[in-house]
C-alpha positions as CSV (number, residue, x, y, z in Angstrom):
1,X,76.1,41.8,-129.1
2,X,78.0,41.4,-125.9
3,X,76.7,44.9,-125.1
4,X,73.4,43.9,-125.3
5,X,73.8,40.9,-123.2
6,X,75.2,43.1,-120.6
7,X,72.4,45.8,-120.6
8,X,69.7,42.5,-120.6
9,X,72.2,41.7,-117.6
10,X,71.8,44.6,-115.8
11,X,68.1,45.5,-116.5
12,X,67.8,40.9,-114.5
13,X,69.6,42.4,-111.8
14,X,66.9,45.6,-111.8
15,X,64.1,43.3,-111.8
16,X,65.7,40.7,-109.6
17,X,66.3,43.7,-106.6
18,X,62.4,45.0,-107.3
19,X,61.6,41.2,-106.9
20,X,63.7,41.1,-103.8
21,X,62.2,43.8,-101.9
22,X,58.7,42.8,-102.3
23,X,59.4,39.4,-101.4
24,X,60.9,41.3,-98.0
25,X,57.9,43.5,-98.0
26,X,55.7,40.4,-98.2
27,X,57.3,38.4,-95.7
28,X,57.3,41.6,-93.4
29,X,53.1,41.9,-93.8
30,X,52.7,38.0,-92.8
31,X,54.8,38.9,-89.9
32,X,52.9,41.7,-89.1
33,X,49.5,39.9,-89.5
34,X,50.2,37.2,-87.4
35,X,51.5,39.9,-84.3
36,X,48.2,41.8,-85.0
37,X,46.2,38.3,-84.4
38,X,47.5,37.8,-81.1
39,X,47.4,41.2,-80.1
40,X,43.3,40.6,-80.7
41,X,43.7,37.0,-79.2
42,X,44.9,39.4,-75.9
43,X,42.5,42.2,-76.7
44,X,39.2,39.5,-76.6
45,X,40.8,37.3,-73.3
46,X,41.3,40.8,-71.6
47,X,37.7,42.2,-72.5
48,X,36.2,38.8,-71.0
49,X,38.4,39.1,-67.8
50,X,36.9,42.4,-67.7
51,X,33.4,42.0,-67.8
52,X,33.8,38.6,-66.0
53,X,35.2,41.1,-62.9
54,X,32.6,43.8,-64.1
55,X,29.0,41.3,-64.0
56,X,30.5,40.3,-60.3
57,X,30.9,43.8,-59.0
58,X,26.8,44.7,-60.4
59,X,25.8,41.0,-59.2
60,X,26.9,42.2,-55.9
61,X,25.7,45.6,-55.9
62,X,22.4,44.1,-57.2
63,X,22.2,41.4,-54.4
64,X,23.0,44.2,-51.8
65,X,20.3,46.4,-53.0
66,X,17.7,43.3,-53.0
67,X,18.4,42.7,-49.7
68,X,18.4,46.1,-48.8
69,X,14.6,46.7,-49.5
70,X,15.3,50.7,-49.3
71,X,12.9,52.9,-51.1
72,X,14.0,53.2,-54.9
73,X,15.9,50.2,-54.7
74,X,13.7,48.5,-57.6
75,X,14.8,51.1,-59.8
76,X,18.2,50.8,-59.0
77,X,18.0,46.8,-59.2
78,X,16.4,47.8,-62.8
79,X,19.6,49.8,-63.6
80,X,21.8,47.4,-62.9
81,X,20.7,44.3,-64.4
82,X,20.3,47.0,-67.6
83,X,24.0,47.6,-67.5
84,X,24.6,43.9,-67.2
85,X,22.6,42.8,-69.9
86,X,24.5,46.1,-72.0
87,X,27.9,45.2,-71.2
88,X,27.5,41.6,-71.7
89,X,25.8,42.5,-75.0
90,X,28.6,45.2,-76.1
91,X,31.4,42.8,-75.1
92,X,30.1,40.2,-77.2
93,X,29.3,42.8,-80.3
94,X,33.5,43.7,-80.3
95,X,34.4,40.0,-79.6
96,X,32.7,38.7,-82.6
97,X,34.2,41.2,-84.7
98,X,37.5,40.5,-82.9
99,X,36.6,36.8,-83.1
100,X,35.7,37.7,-87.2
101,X,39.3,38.9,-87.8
102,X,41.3,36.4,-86.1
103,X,39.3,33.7,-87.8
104,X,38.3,34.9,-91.6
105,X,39.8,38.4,-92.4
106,X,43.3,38.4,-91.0
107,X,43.9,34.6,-92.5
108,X,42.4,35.4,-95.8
109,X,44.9,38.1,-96.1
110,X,47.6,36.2,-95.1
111,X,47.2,33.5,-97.4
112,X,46.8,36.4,-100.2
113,X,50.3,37.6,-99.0
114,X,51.9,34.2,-99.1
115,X,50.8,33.4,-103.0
116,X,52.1,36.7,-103.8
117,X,55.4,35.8,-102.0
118,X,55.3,32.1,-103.4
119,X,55.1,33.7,-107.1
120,X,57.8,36.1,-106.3
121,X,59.8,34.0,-105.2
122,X,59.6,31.8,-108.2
123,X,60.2,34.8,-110.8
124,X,63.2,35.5,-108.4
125,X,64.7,32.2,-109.3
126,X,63.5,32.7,-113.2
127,X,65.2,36.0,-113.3
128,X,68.6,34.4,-111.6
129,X,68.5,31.5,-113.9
130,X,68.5,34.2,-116.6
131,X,71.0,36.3,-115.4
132,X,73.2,32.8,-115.2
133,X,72.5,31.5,-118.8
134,X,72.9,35.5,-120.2
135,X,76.2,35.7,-118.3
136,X,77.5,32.2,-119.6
137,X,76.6,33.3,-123.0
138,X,78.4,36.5,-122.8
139,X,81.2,34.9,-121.5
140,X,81.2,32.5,-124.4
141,X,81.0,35.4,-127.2
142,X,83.8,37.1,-125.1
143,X,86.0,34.4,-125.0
144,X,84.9,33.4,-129.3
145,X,85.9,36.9,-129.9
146,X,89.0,37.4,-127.7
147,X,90.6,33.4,-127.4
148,X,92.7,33.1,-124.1
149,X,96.5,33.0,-124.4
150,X,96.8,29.7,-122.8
């Protein structure tokens, strides 16, 4: 019988370090979700500050060529305002997805990770309340079977 209570022992302490390392795991994907949000926080500011510095450089360009009146210079006013109205329009296609992430994906997941490391960590403490109450009642059988010299 005390045999038995020592394999059950061992095969807690199995279950307990699987338990272990996907609580670690867990924790180390929340961590890892939360540095990938600000890295798009970053990613979106930067894109703005991009195209803010972009639209000023065409608005330029564009009120040079007005004033310019050179031949061709309505078709090259054309082009510009064109690649203002695309870049604005492609910055804001990648910042809503970015936007999309930060706000509904990369929580969503996180919260999934933190239930799965809430319930691990409360079959963690099952397992080592197990391990305890197996181990006191080994010790018990042991010292039934074998009575200290005291």
């Amino acid at each position: 019988m005390v045999s038995e209570l020592e394999t059950g022992i061992r095969v807690y302490q199995d279950q307990l370090r699987a338990y272990r390392e996907n609580i670690e795991d867990c924790q180390t994907s929340i961590n890892e979700l939360r540095d990938l949000k600000k890295k798009y926080e970053f990613i979106v500011t930067q894109s703005a500050n991009a195209l803010r510095g972009a639209e000023f450089n065409l608005r330029r360009g564009l009120a040079e060529l007005k004033e310019s009146n050179k031949p061709g210079s309505a078709t090259n006013v054309a082009g510009y305002e064109k690649r203002l109205r695309d870049g604005r329009a492609s910055h804001e296609h990648v910042a809503q997805y970015i936007r999309t992430m930060i706000s509904d994906t990369i929580p969503s997941t996180e919260a999934q990770f933190e239930e799965q490391l809430r319930r691990n960590r409360k079959r963690e403490q099952e397992i080592l309340s197990l391990i305890d109450s197996t181990t006191r009642k080994m010790n018990c059988m042991k010292e039934q079977a074998y009575p200290s010299q005291n």
